[in-house]
N, C-alpha and C positions, 0 to 999 in steps of 0.2 A: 572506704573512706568517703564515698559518696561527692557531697560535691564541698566539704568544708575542705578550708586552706591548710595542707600541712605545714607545723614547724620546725623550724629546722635549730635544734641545740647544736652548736659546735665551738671547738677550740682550736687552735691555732698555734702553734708557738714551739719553739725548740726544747727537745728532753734533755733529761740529763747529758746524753754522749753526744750532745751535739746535731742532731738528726734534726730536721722539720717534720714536723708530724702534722696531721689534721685530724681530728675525731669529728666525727661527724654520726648525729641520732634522728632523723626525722622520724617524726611523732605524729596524731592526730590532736586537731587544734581542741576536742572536748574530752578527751579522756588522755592526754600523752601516754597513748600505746605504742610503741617505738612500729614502728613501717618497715624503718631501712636503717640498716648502722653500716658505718665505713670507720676502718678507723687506718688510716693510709701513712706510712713514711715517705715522705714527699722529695726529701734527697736525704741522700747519707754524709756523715761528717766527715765531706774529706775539701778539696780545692772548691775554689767561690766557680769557678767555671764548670767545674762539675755537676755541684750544687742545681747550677742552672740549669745544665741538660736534664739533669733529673727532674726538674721540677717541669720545665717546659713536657716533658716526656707526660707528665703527672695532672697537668692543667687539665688537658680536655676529658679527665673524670672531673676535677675539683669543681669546674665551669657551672656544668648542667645542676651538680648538688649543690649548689649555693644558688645560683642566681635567680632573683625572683621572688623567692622565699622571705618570710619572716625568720627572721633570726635572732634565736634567744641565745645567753652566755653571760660569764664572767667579765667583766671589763672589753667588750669585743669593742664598744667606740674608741678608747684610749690604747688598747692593746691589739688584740686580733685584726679587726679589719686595716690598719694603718701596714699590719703586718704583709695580710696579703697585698695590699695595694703595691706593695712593695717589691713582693717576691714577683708580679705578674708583669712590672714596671719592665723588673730586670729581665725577661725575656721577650718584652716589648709585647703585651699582649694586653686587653681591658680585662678588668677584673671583674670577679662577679659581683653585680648590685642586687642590694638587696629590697624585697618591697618594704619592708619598714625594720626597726632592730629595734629589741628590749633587753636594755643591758640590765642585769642583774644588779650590778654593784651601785644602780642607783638605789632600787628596791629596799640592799643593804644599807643603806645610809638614811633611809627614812625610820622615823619615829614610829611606827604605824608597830601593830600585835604583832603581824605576820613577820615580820623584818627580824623582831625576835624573834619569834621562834623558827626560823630559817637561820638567822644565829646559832641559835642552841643545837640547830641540829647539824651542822657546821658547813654549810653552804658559804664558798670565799675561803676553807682553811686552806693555805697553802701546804700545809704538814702534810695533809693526806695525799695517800700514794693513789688513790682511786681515781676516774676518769673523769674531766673536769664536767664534759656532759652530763654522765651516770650521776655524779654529786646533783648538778644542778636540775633535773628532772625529777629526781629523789623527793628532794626537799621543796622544790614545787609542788608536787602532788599531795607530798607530804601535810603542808601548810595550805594548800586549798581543801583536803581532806578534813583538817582539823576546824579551819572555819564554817565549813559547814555544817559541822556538827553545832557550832554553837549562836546559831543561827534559827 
């Protein structure tokens, strides 16, 4: 990886059964070739003080792979990171900052070619069962792939 900044795609947020989960892809900042994937259950769905021990148990991985980093994702300003800030609250510890964040769901909201066809290729669908990373890395590449061709 030489000396560019890896980035760091992750998600955040509770599955279906109730579980905290984090996926987590770092990439290389010119070709996102995945580096590193974690993809961690962070406590399991049972008592809120549980929860905690688990996650506290869970932090000094979650720390080191997040903090520092650029971090790319789905709604991570509004959603994710309020998320962690939360969970890391609760076991009284700082959360990890990031050097800068590119949320996705602004990208989606602009008028711009790529927006659609990151649309089209369904980046943001909640339907899919597939990993919010894996989607958004996807269709990034995807859609820088395609502009460049018509360039």
């Amino acid at each position: 990886m030489s000396d560019e900044q890896p980035l760091i795609f992750f998600d955040f947020k509770l599955d279906r059964y109730g579980n905290t989960r984090l996926d987590v892809n770092m990439v290389t900042s010119r070709t996102l070739e995945s580096v590193a994937l974690s993809r961690l259950v962070l406590s399991a769905n049972h008592s809120s003080r549980a929860k905690a021990k688990d996650f506290a148990l869970n932090s000094t991985f979650v720390y080191p792979m997040l903090n520092g980093y650029i971090w790319i994702g789905h709604d991570i300003i509004r959603s994710d990171y309020p998320r962690l800030k939360k969970a890391f609250a609760e076991i009284n510890q700082d959360p990890p900052v990031p050097k800068d964040i590119i949320d996705i769901s602004h990208f989606l909201m602009s008028k711009t070619k790529l927006a659609g066809l990151a649309k089209m290729i369904g980046l943001g669908n909640p339907s899919r069962e597939l990993h919010a990373c894996d989607v958004n890395i996807r269709v990034l590449s995807s859609a820088l792939n395609a502009s460049c061709q018509y360039m």
